[in-house]
Structures are given as structure tokens and as C-alpha cells.
mmCIF file of the C-alpha atoms, coordinates in Angstrom:
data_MODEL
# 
_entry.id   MODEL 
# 
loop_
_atom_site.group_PDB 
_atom_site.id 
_atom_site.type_symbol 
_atom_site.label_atom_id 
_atom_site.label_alt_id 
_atom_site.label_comp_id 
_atom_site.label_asym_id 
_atom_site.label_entity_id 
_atom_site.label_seq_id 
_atom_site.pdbx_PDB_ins_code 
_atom_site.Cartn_x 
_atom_site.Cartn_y 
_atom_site.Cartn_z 
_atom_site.occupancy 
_atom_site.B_iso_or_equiv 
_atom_site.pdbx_formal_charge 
_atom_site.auth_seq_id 
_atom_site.auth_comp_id 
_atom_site.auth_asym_id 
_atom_site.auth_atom_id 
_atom_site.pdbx_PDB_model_num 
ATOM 1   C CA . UNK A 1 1   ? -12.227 6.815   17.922  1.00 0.00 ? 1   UNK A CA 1 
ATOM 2   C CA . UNK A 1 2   ? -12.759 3.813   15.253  1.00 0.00 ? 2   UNK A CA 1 
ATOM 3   C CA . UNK A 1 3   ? -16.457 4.814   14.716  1.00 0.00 ? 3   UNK A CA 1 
ATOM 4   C CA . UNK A 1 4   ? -15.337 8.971   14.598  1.00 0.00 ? 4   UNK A CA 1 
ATOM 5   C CA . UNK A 1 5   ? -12.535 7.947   12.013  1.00 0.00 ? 5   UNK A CA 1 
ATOM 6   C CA . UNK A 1 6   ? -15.203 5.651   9.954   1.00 0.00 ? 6   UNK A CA 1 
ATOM 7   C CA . UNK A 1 7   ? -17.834 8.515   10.408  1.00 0.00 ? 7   UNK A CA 1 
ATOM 8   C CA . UNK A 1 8   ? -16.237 11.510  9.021   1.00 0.00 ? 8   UNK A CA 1 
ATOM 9   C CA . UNK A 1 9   ? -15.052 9.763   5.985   1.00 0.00 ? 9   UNK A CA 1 
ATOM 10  C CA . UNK A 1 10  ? -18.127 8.566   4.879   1.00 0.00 ? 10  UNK A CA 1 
ATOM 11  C CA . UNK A 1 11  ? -19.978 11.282  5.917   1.00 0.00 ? 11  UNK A CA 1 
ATOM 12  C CA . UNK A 1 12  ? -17.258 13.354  3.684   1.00 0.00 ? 12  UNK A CA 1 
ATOM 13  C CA . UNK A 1 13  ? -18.514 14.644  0.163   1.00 0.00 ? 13  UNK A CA 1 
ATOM 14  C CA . UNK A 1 14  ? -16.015 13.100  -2.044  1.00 0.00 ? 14  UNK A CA 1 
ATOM 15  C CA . UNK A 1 15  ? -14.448 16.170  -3.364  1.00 0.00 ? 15  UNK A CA 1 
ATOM 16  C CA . UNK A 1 16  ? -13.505 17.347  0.339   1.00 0.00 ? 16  UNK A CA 1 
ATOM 17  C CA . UNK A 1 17  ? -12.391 14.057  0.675   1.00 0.00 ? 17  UNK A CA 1 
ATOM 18  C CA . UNK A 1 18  ? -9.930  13.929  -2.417  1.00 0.00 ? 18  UNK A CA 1 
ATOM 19  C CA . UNK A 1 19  ? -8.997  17.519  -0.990  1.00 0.00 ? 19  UNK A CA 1 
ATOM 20  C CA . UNK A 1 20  ? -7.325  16.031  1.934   1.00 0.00 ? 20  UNK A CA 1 
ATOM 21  C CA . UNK A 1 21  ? -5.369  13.416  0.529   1.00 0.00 ? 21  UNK A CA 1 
ATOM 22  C CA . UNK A 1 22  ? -1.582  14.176  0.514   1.00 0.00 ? 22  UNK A CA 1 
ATOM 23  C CA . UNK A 1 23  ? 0.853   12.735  -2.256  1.00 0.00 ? 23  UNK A CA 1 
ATOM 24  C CA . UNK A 1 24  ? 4.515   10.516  -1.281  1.00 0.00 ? 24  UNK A CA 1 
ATOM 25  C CA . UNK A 1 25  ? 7.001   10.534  -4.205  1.00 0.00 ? 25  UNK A CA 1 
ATOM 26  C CA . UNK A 1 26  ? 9.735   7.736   -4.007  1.00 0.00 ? 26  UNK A CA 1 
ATOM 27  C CA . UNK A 1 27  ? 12.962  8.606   -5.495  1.00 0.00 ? 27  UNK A CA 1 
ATOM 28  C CA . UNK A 1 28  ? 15.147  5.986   -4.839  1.00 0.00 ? 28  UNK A CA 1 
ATOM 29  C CA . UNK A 1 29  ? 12.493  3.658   -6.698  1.00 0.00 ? 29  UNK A CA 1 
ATOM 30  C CA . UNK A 1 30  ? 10.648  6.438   -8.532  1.00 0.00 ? 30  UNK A CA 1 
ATOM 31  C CA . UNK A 1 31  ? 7.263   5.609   -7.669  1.00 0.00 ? 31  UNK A CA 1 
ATOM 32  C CA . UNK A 1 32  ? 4.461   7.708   -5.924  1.00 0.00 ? 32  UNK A CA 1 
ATOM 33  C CA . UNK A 1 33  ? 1.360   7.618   -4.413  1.00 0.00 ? 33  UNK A CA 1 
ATOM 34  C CA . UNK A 1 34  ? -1.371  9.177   -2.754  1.00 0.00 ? 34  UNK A CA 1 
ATOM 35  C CA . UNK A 1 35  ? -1.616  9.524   0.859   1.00 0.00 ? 35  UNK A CA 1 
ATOM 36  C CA . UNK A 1 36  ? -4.957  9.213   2.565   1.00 0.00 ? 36  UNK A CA 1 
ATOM 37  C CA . UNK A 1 37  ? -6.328  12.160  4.818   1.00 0.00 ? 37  UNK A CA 1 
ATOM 38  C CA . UNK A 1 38  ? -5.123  11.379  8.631   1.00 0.00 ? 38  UNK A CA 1 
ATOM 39  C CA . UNK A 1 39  ? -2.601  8.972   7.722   1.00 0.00 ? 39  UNK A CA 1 
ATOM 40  C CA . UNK A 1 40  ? 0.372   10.957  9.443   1.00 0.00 ? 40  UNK A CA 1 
ATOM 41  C CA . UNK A 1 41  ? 4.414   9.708   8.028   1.00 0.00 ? 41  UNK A CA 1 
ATOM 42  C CA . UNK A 1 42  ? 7.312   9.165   9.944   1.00 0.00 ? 42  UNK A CA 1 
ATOM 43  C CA . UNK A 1 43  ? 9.544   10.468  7.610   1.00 0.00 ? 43  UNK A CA 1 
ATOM 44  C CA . UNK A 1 44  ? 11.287  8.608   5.376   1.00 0.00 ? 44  UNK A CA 1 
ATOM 45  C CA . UNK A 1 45  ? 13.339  5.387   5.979   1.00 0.00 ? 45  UNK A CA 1 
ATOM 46  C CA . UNK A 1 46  ? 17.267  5.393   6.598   1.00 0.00 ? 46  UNK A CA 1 
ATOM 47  C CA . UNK A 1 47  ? 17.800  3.860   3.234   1.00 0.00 ? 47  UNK A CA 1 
ATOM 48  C CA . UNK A 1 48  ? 15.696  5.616   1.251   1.00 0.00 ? 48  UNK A CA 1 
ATOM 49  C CA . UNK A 1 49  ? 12.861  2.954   0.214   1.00 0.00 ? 49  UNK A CA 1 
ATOM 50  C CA . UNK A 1 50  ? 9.318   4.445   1.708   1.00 0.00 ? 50  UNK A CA 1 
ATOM 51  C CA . UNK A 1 51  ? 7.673   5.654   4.500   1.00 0.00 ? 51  UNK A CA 1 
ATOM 52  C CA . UNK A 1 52  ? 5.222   4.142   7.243   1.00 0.00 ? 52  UNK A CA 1 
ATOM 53  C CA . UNK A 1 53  ? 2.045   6.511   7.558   1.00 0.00 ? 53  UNK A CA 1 
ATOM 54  C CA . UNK A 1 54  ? -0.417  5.636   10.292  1.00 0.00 ? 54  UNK A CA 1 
ATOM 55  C CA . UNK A 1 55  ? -3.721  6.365   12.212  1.00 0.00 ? 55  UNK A CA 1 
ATOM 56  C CA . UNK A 1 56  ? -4.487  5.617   15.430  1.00 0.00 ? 56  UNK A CA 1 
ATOM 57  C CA . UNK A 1 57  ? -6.700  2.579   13.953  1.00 0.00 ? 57  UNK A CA 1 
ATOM 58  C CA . UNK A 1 58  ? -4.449  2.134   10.841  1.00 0.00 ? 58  UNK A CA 1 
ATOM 59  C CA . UNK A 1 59  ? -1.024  1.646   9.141   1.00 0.00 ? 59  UNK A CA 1 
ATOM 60  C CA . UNK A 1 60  ? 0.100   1.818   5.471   1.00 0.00 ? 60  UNK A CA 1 
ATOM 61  C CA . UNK A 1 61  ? 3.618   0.948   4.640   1.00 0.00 ? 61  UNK A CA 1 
ATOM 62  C CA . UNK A 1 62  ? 4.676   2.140   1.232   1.00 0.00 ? 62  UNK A CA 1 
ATOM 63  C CA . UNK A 1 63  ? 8.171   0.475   0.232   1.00 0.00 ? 63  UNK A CA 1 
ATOM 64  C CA . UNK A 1 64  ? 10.200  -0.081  -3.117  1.00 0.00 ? 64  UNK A CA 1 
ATOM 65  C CA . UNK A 1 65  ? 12.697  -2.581  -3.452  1.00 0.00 ? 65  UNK A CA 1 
ATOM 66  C CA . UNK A 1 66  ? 15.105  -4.705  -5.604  1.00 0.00 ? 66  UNK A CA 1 
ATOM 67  C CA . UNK A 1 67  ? 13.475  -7.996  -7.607  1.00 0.00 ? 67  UNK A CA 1 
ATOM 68  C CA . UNK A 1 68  ? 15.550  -10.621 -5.982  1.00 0.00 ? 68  UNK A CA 1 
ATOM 69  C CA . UNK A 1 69  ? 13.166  -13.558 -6.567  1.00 0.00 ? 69  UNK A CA 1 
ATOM 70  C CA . UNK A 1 70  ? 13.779  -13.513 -10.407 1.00 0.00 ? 70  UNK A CA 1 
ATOM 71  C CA . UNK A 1 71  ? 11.159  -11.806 -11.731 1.00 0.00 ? 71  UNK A CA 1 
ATOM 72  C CA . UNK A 1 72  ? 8.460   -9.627  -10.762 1.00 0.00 ? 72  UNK A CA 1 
ATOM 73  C CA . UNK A 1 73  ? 5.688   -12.776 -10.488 1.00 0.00 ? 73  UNK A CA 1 
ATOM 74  C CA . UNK A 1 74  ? 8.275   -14.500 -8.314  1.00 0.00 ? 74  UNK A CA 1 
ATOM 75  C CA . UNK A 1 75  ? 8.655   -11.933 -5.735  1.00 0.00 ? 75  UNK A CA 1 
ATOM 76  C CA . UNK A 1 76  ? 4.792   -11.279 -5.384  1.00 0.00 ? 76  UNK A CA 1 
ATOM 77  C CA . UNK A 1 77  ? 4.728   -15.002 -4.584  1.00 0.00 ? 77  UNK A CA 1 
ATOM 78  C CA . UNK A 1 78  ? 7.348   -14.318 -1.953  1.00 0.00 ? 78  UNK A CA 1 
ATOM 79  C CA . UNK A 1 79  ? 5.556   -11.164 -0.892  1.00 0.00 ? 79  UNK A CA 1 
ATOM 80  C CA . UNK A 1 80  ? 2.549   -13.572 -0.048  1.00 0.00 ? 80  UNK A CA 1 
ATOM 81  C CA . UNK A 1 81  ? 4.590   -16.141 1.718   1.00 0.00 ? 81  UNK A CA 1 
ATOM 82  C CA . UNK A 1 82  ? 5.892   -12.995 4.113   1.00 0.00 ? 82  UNK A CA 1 
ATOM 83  C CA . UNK A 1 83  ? 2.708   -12.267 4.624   1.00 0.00 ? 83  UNK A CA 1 
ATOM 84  C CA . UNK A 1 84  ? 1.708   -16.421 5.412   1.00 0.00 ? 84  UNK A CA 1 
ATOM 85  C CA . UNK A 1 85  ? 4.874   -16.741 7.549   1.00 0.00 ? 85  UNK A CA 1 
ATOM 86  C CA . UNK A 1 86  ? 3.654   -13.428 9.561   1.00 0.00 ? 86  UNK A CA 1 
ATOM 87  C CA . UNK A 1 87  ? 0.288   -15.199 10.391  1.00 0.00 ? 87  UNK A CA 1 
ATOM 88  C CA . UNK A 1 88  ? -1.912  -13.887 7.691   1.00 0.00 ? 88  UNK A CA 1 
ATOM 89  C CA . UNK A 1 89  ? -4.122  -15.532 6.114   1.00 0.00 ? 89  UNK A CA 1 
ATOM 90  C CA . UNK A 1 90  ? -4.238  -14.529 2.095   1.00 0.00 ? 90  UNK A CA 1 
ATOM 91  C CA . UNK A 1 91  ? -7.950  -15.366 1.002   1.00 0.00 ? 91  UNK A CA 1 
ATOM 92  C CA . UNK A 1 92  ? -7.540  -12.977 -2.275  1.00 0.00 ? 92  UNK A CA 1 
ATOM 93  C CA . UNK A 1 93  ? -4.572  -12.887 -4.805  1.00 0.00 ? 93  UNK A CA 1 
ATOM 94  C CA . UNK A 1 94  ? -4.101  -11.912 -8.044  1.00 0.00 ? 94  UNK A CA 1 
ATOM 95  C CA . UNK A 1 95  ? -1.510  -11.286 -10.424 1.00 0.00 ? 95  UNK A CA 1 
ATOM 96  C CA . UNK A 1 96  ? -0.340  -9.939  -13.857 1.00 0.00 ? 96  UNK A CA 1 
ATOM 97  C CA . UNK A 1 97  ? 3.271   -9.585  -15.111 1.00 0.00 ? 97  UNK A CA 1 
ATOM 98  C CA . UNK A 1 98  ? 3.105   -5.961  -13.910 1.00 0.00 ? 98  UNK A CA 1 
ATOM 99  C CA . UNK A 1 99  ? 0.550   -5.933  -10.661 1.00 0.00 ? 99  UNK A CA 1 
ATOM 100 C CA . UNK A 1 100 ? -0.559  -7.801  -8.089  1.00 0.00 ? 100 UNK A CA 1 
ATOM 101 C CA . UNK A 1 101 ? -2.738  -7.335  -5.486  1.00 0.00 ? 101 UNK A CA 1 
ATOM 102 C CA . UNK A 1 102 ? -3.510  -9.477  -1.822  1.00 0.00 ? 102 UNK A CA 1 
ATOM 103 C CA . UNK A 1 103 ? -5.246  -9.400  0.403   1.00 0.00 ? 103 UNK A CA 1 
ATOM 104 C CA . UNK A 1 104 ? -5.606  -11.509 4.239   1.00 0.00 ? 104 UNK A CA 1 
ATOM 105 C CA . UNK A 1 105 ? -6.609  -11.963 7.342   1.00 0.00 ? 105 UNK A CA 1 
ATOM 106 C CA . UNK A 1 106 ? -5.001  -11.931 10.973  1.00 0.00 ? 106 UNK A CA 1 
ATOM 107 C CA . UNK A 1 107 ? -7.739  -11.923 14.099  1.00 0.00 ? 107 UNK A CA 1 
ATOM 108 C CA . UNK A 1 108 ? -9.648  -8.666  13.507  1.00 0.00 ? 108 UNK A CA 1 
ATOM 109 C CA . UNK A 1 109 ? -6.827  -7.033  10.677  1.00 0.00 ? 109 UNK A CA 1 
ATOM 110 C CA . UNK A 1 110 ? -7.336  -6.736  7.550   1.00 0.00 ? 110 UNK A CA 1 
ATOM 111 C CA . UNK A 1 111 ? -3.961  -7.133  5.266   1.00 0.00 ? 111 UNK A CA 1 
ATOM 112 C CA . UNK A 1 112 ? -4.112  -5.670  1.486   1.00 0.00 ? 112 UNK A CA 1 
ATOM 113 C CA . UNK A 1 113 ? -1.360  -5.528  -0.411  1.00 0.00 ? 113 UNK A CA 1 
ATOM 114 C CA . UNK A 1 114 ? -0.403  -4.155  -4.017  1.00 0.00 ? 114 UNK A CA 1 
ATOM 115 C CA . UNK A 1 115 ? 2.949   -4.501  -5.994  1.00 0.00 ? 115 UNK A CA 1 
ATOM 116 C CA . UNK A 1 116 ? 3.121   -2.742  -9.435  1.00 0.00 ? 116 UNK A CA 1 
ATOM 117 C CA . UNK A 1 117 ? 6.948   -3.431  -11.605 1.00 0.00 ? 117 UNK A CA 1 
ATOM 118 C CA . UNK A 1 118 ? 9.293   -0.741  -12.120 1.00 0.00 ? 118 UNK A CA 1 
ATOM 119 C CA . UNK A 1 119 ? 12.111  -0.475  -13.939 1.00 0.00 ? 119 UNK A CA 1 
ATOM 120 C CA . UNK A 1 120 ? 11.738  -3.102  -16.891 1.00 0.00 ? 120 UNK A CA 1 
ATOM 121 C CA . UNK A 1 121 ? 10.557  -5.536  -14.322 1.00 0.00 ? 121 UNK A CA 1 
ATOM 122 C CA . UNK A 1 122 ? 14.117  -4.970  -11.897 1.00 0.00 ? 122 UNK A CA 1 
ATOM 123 C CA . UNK A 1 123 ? 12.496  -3.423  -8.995  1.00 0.00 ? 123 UNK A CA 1 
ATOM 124 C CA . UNK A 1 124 ? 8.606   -2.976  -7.261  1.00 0.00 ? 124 UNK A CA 1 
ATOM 125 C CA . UNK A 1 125 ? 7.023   -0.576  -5.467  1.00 0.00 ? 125 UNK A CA 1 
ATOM 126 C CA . UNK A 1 126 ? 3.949   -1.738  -2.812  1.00 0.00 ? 126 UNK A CA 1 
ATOM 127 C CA . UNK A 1 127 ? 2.040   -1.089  -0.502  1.00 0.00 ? 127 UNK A CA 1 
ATOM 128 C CA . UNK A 1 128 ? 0.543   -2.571  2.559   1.00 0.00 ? 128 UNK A CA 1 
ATOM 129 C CA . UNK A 1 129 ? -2.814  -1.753  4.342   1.00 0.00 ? 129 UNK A CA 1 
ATOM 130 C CA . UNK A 1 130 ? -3.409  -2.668  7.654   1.00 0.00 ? 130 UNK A CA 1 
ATOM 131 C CA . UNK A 1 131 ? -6.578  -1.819  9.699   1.00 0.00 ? 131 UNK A CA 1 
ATOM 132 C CA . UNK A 1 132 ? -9.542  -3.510  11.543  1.00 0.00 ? 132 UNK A CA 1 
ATOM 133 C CA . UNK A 1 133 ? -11.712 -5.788  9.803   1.00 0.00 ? 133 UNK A CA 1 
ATOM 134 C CA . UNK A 1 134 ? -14.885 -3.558  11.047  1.00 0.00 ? 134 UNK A CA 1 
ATOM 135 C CA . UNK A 1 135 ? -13.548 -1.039  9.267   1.00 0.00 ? 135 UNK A CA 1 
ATOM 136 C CA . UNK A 1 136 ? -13.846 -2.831  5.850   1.00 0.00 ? 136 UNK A CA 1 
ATOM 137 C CA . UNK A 1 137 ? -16.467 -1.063  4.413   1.00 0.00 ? 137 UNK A CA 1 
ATOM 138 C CA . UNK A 1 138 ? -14.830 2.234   4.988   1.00 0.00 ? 138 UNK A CA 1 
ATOM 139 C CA . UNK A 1 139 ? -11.422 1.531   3.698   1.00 0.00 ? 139 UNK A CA 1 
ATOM 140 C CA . UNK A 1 140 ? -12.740 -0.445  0.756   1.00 0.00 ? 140 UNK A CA 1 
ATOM 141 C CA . UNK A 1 141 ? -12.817 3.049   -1.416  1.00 0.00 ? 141 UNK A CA 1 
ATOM 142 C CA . UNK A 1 142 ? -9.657  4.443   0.085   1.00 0.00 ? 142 UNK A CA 1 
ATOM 143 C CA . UNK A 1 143 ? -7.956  1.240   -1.106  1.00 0.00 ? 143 UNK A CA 1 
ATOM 144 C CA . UNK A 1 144 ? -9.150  1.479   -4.462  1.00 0.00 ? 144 UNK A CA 1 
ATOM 145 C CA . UNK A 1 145 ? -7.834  5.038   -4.809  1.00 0.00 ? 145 UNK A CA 1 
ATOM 146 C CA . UNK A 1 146 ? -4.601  3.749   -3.701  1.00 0.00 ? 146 UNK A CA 1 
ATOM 147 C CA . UNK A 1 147 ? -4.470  0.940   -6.229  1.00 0.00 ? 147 UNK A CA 1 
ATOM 148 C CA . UNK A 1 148 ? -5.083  3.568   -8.264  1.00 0.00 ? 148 UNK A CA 1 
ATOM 149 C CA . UNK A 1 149 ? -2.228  6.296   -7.770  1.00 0.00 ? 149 UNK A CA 1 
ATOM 150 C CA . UNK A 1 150 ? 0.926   3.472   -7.007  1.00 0.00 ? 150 UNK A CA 1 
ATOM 151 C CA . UNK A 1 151 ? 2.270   4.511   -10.266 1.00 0.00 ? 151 UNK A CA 1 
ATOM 152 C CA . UNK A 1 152 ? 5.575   4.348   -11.598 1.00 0.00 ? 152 UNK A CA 1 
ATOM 153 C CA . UNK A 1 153 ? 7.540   8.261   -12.451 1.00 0.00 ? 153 UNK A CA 1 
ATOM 154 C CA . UNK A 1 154 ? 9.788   9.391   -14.349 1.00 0.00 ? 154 UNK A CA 1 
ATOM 155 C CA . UNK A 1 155 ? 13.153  6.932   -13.829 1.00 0.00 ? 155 UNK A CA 1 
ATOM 156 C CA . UNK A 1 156 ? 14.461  6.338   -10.319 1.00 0.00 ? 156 UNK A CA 1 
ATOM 157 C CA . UNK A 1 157 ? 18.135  7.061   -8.626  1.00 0.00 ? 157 UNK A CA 1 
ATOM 158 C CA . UNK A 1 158 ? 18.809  3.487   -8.746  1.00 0.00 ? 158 UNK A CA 1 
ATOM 159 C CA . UNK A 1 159 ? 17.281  2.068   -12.129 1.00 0.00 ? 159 UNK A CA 1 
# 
């Protein structure tokens, strides 16, 4: 299923491929991004915060939430230590006052991770890519589309 996932995607001209990506607006956090084609969502969490989306080889977890580390550069540090304390290994990290991306390994998954500030530098919104680290060379452009489209919008309910 792995090598029929990996297949039509690369095989897919990129305008049929940007065709079938879907789009997840946060309001609680008021943040969006784009959704990859075949990543399927739960719904919405309970409280409001993001949605899990998955394949059957892959998950992305997109999630806002409330600085509590004192500043947005503290929390991606804590963000990474999760991640450490979960068993990955971070081999990639880098940061700005406004973004940050990881990225690790566990076994055969592949972890990346992007933060981007919102609301003067009181809240995030991330992401988190899981999937298999065979699979690298056919997430690697998905990924960069959704470093791309995390973007703040216009306010959130709880700025």
C-alpha cells in the first residue's frame, strides 16, 4: 500500500496534485493550513485546538496552543524535549523568533515538526508529520508545501 501511496504521488503532475489538497482553518488559534490529498480528519478536537488527519502509512497532527514556556523560542525548545522524552531522536532544528522547524527519528518514523507565532508571540500553531522513513523522498515536497501554508489569519477567538 506504502509503494501505491508513494507511486501515485510522484507519478502525479503537480497541478493534479495541488488539485487534491484540502485546506483546515483553526479558529480558536486562527491559523490554517493545507491538507495533503488522502490525509482523511477526524474531526476536530473537543477543545477546539486542531485536528489529526491520517493515511494508512501516515499521520499529521495540526494543533494551536497557549505560549506557556515564556516566549515563543522557549516553547519550541519544549516542543523538542516532547519530542526527546517520546523517543525521538531530533537530528535537525532550527529556529527564528517566529518559526521553527524539527525534525527526528524513531526506528523507521520520520518526525517533522513546524511551529510558526501567533498572536504577538502569545500562542503557536504546529504541525507534526509522522510517516516511514522509506517514504522520505516522497513526503519531502509535501512537507515543504506545508511549511509553506501554516500561516497565521485574520485574529483568533481567543487572542
Amino acid at each position: 500500500m506504502r509503494a501505491l501511496l508513494a507511486a501515485l504521488l510522484l507519478s502525479a503532475p503537480a497541478p493534479a496534485m495541488a488539485a487534491g489538497w484540502n485546506h483546515y482553518t483553526n479558529v480558536r488559534f486562527g491559523y490554517a493550513i493545507d491538507v495533503p490529498p488522502g490525509f482523511v480528519g477526524r474531526g476536530e478536537a473537543a477543545n477546539g485546538d486542531g485536528q489529526v488527519f491520517r493515511t494508512p502509512t501516515a499521520t499529521l497532527t495540526v494543533f494551536g496552543g497557549n505560549i506557556i514556556a515564556g516566549n515563543f523560542e522557549g516553547e519550541v525548545v519544549q516542543r523538542e524535549r516532547d519530542a526527546e522524552q517520546d523517543k525521538w531522536a531530533v537530528t535537525y532544528q532550527v529556529s527564528t523568533p517566529t518559526h521553527a522547524s524539527y525534525s527526528g527519528k524513531h526506528g523507521a518514523l520520520v518526525l517533522y515538526g513546524r511551529m510558526v507565532a501567533l498572536c504577538k508571540g502569545r500562542q503557536y500553531a504546529m504541525f507534526e508529520l509522522q510517516y516511514s522513513s522509506v517514504d522520505i523522498a516522497t513526503f519531502n515536497p509535501i512537507i515543504d508545501r506545508l511549511v509553506a501554508s501554516l500561516q497565521p489569519t485574520e485574529g483568533s477567538a481567543s487572542c
